[in-house]
C-alpha positions as CSV (number, residue, x, y, z in Angstrom):
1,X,68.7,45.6,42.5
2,X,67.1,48.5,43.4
3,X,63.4,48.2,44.6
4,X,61.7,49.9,41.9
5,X,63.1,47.9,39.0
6,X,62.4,44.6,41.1
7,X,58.9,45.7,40.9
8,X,59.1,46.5,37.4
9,X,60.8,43.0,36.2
10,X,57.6,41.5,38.8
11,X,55.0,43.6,36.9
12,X,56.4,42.4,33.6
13,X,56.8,39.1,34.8
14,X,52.6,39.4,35.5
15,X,52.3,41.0,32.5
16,X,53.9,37.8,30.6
17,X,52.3,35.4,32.5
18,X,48.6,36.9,32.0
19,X,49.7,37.1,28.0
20,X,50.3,33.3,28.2
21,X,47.4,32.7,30.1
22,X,45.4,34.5,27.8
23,X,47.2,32.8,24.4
24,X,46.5,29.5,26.7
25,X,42.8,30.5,26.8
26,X,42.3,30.9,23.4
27,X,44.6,28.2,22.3
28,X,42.1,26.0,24.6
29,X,38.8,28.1,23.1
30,X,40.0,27.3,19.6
31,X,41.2,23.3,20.1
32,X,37.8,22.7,21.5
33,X,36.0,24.6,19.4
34,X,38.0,22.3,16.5
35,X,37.8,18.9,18.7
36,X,33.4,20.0,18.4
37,X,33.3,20.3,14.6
38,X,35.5,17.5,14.2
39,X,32.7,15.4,16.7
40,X,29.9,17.0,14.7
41,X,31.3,15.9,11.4
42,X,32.0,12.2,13.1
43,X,28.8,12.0,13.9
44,X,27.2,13.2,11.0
45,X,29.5,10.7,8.7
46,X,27.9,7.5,11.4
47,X,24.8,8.8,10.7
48,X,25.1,8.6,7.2
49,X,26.6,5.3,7.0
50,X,24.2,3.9,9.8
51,X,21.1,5.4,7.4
52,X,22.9,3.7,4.2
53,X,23.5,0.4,6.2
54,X,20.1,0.4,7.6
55,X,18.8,0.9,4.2
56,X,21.0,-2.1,2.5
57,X,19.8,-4.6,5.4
58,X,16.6,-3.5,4.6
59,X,16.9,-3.6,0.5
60,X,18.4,-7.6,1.5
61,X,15.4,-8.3,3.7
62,X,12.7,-7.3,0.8
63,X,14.7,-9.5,-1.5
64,X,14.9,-12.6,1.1
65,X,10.7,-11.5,1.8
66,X,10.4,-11.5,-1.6
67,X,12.0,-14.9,-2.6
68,X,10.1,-17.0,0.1
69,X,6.8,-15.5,-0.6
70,X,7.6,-16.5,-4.4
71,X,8.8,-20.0,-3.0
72,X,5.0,-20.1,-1.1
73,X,3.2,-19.1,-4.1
74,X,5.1,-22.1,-6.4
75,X,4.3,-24.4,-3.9
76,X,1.0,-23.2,-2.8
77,X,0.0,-23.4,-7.2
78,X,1.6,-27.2,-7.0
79,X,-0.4,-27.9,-3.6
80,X,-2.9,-26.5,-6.1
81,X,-2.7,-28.5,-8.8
82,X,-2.3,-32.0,-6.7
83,X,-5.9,-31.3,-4.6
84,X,-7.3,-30.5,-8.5
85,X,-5.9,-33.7,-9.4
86,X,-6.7,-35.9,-6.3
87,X,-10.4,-34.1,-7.0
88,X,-11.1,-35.0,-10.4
89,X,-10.0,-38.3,-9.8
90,X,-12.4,-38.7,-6.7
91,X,-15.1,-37.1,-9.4
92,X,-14.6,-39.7,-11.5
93,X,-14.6,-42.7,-8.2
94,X,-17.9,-40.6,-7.5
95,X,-19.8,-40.4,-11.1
96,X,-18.8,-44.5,-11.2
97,X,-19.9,-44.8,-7.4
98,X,-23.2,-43.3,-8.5
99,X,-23.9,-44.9,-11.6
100,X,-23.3,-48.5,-10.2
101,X,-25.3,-47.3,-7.4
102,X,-28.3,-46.4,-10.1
103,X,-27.7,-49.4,-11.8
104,X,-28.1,-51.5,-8.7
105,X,-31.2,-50.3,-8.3
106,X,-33.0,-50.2,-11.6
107,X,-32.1,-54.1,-11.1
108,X,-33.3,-54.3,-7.9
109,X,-36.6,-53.1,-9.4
110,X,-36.9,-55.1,-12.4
């Protein structure tokens, strides 16, 4: 083969192998640029279900909150309503208390 052509077929041969590096380059440039929206869009859909999650968990918590505050205020109205009861009564133990007590003494005097 005469030297000229060999040079040729060697220039074309660069030519070739610069074209695939280039296709290569932007074959690379355009998977990562896809592999970055695709991360972005990952990301953005774990946001959104941590931030609906997070909200649900929350939601739950109010309600459970809710219920034993309502369970506190029942029993804090019967804890209520059993010192009210236990007091009158002692009213009552107290006025008779007192009135014997008065009565006693008016017969002491007399």
């Amino acid at each position: 083969m005469p030297r000229p052509e060999v040079l040729k077929n060697v220039k074309e041969a660069e030519d070739d192998a610069d074209s695939i590096v280039a296709e290569a380059e932007e074959e690379r440039e355009q998977i990562l640029s896809e592999a970055r929206e695709q991360a972005a869009e990952i990301r953005s859909q774990a946001e959104e279900e941590a931030t609906e999650l997070r909200e649900q968990r929350l939601a739950e918590a109010r309600e459970e909150i809710e219920a034993e505050r309502e369970e506190i205020l029942d029993s804090g109205q019967e804890d209520r309503k059993a010192l009210l009861t236990a007091a009158e009564a002692s009213e009552e133990e107290a006025a008779d208390y007192v009135l014997d007590a008065f009565k006693e003494a008016v017969h002491a005097q007399a």
